[in-house]
C-alpha positions as CSV (number, residue, x, y, z in Angstrom):
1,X,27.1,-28.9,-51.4
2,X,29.5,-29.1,-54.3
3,X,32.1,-28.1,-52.2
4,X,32.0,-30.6,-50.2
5,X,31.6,-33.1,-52.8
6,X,34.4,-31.9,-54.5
7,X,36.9,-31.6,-50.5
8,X,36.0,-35.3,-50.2
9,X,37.2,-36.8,-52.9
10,X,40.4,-35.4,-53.4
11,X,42.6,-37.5,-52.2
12,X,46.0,-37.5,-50.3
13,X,47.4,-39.2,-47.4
14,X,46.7,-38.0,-43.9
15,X,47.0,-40.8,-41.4
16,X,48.3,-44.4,-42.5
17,X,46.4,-46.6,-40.0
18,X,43.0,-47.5,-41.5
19,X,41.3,-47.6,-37.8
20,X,42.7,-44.2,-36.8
21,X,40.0,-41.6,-36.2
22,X,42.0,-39.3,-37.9
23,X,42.6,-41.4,-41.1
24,X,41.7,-39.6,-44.3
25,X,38.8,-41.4,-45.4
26,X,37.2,-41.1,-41.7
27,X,37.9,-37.5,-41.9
28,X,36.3,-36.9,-45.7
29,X,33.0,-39.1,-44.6
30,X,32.9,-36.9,-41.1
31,X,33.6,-33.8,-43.4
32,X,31.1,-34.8,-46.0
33,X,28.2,-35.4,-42.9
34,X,29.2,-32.4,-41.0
35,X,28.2,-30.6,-43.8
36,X,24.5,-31.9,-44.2
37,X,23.6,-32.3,-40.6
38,X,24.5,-30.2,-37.5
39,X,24.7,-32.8,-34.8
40,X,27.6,-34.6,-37.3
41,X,29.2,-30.8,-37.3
42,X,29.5,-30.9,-33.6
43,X,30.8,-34.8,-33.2
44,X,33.1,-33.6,-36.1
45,X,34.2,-30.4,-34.6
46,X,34.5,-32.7,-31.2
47,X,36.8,-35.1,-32.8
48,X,39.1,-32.9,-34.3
49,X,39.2,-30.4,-31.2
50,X,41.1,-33.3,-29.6
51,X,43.6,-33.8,-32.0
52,X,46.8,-32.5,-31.0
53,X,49.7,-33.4,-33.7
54,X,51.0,-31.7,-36.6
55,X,50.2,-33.4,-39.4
56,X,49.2,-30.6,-41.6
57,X,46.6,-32.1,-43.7
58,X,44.7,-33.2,-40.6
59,X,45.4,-29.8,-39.1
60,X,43.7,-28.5,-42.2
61,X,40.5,-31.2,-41.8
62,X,40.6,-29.7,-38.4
63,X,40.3,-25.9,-39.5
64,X,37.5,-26.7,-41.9
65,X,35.5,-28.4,-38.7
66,X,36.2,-25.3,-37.1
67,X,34.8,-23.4,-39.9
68,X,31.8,-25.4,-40.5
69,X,30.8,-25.4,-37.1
70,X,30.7,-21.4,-37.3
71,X,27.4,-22.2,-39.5
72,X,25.7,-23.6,-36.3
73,X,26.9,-21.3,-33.4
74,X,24.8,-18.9,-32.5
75,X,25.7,-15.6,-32.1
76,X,28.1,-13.4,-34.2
77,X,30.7,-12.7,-31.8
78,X,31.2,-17.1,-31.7
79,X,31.0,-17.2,-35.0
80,X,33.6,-15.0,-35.6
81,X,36.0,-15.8,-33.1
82,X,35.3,-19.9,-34.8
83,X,36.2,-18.3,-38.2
84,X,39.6,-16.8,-37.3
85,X,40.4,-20.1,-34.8
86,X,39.8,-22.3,-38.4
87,X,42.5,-19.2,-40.4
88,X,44.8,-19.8,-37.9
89,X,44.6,-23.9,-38.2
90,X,44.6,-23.4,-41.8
91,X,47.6,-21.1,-41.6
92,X,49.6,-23.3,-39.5
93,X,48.6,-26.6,-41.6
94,X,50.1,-24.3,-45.0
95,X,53.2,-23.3,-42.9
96,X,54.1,-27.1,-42.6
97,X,53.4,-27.8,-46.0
98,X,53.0,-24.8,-48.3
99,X,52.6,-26.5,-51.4
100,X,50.0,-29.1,-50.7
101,X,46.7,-29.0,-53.1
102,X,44.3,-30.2,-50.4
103,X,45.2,-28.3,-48.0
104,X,45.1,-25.3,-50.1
105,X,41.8,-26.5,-51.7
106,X,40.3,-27.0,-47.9
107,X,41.3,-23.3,-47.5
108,X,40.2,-22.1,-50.6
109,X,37.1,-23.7,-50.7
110,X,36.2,-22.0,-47.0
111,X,37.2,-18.7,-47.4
112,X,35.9,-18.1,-50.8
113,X,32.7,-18.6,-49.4
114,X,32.9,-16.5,-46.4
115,X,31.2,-13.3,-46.1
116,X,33.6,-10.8,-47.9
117,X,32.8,-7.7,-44.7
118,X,34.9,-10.4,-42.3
119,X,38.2,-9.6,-43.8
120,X,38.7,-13.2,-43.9
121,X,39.3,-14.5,-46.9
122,X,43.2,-12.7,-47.4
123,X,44.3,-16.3,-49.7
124,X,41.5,-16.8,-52.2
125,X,43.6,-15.5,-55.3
126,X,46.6,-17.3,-53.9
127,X,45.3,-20.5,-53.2
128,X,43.6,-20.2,-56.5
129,X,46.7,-19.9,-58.2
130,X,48.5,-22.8,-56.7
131,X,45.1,-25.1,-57.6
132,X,45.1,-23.6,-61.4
133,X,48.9,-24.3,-61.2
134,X,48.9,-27.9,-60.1
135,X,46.1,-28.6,-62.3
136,X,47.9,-26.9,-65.3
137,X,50.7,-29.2,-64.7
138,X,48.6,-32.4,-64.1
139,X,49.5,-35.6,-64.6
140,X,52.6,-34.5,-63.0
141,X,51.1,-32.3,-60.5
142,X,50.6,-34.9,-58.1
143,X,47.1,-34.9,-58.1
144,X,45.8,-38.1,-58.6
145,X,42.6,-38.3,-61.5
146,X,39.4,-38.4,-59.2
147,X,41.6,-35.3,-57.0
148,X,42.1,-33.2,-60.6
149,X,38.6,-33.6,-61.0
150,X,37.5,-32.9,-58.0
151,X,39.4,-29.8,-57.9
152,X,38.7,-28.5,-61.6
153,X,34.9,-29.4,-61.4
154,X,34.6,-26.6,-58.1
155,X,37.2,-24.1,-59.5
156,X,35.0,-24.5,-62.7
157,X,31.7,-25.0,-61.8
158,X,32.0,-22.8,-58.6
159,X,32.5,-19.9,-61.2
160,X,36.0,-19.2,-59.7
161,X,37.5,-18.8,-62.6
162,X,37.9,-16.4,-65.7
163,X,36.4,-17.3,-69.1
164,X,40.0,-18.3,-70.3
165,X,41.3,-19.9,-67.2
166,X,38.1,-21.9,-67.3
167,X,38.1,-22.7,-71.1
168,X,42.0,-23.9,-70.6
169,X,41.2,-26.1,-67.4
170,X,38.3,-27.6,-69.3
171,X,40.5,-28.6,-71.6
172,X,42.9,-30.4,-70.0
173,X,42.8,-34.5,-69.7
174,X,41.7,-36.5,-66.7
């Protein structure tokens, strides 16, 4: 439940009208309910399966509905084929914009928790590295202060860290 804590407050732009189903603080609040309740999974997972654009943040929103819904299909051959629809999503969404934090965070964040036998989690130790790296470089990373947080609070708290990367991250100002 951190993890989802931490994915909806970090904070970017996504979709500049307020009204759009697709704007970023709809998408965090469906995220953040998706991940409590299965029903919100599925109207989540329903919204974003109808988005069609490439913005690559909500492409990335739209892989970790994917993702999330795996938790509530039922047998492993759906859940699977759900896990490597949300890697593609999330690999298209870091092909349009490599160097975004959130969308590397949303990836992280899913794949470090998948089971390690599905072969699907080839980008933990590089996401990591661009999310240690932006935070390293914070306030000039881009990150905002409630998005550092965010971000450094899982990487820390999530135990994703080494010792010394942990001890130097803790560190660091808000």
């Amino acid at each position: 439940m951190l993890l989802l804590t931490c994915l909806t407050t970090v904070l970017s732009t996504a979709d500049t009208d307020a009204h759009s189903p697709y704007a970023l603080p709809a998408l965090r609040r469906h995220y953040r309910q998706a991940a409590h309740d299965e029903a919100a999974s599925r109207h989540f997972h329903q919204l974003m399966s109808q988005y069609t654009a490439d913005n690559a943040l909500v492409l990335a929103y739209k892989a970790a509905a994917e993702a999330i819904l795996a938790k509530h299909t039922g047998g492993l051959f759906d859940k699977l084929d759900r896990v490597k629809t949300a890697g593609r999503l999330f690999d298209h969404a870091v092909s349009l914009d490599p160097k975004h934090p959130e969308i590397r965070f949303l990836r992280f964040s899913i794949e470090s928790n998948l089971p390690s036998f599905l072969g699907a989690s080839k980008h933990v130790q590089e996401d990591k590295g661009l999310l240690v790296q932006t935070l390293l470089a914070h306030p000039r990373s881009g990150l905002d202060a409630e998005a550092f947080q965010a971000v450094r609070d899982y990487l820390v708290q999530g135990k994703h860290l080494s010792d010394e990367q942990a001890h130097r991250v803790r560190q660091l100002p808000i």
